[in-house]
C-alpha positions in Angstrom: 28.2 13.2 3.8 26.2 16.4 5.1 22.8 16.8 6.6 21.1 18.4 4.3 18.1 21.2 5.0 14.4 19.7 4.3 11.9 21.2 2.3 8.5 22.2 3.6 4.9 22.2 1.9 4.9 25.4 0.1 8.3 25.1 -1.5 7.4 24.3 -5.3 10.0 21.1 -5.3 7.6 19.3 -3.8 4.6 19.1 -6.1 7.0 19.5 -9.1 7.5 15.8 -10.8 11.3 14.5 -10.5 13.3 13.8 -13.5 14.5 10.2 -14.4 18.1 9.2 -13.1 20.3 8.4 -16.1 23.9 8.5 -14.9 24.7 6.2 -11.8 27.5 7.3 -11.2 29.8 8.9 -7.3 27.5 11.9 -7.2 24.2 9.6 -7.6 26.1 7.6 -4.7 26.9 11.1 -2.4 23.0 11.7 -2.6 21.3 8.8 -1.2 24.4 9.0 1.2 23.1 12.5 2.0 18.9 11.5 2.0 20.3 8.6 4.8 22.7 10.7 7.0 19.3 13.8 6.5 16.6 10.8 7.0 18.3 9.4 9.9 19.2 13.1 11.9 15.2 14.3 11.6 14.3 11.1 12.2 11.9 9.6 9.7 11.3 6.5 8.3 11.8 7.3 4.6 12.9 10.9 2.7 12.9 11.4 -1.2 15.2 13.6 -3.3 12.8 15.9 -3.7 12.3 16.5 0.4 16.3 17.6 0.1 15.9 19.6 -3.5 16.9 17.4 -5.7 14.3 17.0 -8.3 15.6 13.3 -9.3 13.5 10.4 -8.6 15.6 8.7 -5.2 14.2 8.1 -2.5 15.4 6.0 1.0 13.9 4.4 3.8 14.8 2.9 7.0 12.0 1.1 8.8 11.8 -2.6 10.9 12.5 -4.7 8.1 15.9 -2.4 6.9 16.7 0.5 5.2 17.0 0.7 1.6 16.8 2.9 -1.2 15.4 3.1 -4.7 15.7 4.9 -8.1 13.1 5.4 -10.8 10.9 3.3 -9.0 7.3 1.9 -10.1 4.8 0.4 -8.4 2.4 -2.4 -8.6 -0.3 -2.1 -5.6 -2.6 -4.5 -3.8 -6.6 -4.0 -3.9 -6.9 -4.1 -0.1 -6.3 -1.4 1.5 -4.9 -0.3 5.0 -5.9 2.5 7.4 -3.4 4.4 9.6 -1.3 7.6 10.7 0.9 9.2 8.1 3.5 12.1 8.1 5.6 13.7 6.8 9.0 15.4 7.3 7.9 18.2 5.3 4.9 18.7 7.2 6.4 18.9 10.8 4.4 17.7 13.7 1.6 16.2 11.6 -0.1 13.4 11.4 -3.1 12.4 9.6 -5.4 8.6 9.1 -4.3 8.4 5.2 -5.3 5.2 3.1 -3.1 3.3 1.5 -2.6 -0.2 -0.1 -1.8 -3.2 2.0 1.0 -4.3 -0.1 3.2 -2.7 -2.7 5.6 -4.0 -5.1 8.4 -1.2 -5.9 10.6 -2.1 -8.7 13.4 0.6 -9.8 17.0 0.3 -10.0 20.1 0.3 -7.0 22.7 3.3 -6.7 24.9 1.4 -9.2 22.1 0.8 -11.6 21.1 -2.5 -11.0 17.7 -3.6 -10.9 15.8 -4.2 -7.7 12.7 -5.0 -6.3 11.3 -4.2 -3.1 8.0 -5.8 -1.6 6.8 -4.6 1.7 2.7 -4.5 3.5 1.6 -2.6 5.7 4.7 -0.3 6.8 7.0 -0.8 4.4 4.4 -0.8 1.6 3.0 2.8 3.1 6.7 4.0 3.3 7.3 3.2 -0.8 3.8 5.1 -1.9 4.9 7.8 0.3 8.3 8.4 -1.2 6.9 7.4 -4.8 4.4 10.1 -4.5 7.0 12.5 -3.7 8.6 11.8 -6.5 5.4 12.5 -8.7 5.0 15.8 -7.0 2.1 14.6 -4.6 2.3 15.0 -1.2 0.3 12.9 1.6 -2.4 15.6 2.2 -3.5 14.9 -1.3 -4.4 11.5 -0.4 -6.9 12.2 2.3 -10.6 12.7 2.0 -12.1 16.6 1.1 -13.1 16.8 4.5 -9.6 15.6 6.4 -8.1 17.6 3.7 -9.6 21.1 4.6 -8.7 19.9 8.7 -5.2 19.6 7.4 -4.6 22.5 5.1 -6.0 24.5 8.8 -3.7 23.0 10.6 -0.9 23.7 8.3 -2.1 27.9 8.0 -1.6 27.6 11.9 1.8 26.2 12.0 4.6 28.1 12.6 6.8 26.5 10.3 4.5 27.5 7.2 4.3 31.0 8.2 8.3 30.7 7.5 7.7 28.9 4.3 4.8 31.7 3.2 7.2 34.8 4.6 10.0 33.1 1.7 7.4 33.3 -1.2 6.5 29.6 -1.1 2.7 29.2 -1.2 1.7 26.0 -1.2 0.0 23.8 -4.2 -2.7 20.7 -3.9 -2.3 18.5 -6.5 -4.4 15.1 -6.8 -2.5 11.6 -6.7 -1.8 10.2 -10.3 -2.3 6.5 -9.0 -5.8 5.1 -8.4 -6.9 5.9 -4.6 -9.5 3.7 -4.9 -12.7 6.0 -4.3 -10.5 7.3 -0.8 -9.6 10.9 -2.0 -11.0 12.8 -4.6 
């Protein structure tokens, strides 16, 4: 399957919410194909629908502990939390501290519609709120605090890649995280 061109912050796919899958079917199969052959040539650890243009709720990962995918997925998240560097593949070359739960339980559905469930801490769990998020139409920068927020949103005006992304008509949209962030953002 192709590489596929990813989306950067400003294009509106990104903070638009992704419909349900309904059909499993070889075309549901020739897109997580394409998110793994796009995921792997960046490289990244994990790249939702979304990322690609596809506004359906898919995303795949490929960390230590395996690669995998997921569709329609929910979450169930742990009260501790962990610290560390995010980022993002539509956010080239950055990287910011973002909180995020210890552990998360992902639970969604396979590429042939059957159901699966994914446990993972520390990595694995940052990797599935990531790509869950991006399937909500909330990207990382949303999670961090005001302050690391307006440091960020700099740091993107001054990238060269946004300057592409603002000269095709794509400004960019903050929109707050629909899962509790435990007091961390606001």
């Amino acid at each position: 399957m192709p590489v596929q061109p990813i989306r950067l912050f400003g294009d509106p796919v990104l903070t638009t919410p992704a419909g349900l899958v309904t059909t499993f079917d070889k075309d549901l199969r020739n897109l997580v194909s394409d998110l793994i052959e796009t995921m792997h040539e960046a490289p990244g650890a994990g790249l939702a629908a979304p990322q690609i243009g596809v506004s359906l709720q898919v995303f795949v990962w490929d960390i230590d502990e395996g690669d995998g995918h997921l569709i329609n997925p929910t979450l169930d998240l742990s009260e501790e939390l962990q610290e560390g560097e995010e980022g993002c593949l539509s956010f080239p070359g950055l990287v910011y501290e973002t909180p995020r739960a210890f552990r998360a339980v992902a639970k969604g559905f396979n590429m042939h519609g059957e159901p699966v469930t994914i446990e993972g801490t520390e990595l694995l769990a940052r990797v599935l709120q990531h790509e869950t998020d991006h399937l909500n139409g909330i990207v990382f920068i949303d999670r961090l605090l005001t302050s690391e927020r307006k440091l960020a949103m700099a740091d993107i005006r001054n990238s060269e890649w946004f300057g592409e992304a603002t000269a095709l008509g794509n400004s960019p949209i903050i929109k707050f995280s629909p899962h509790s962030t435990k007091g961390l953002a606001i």
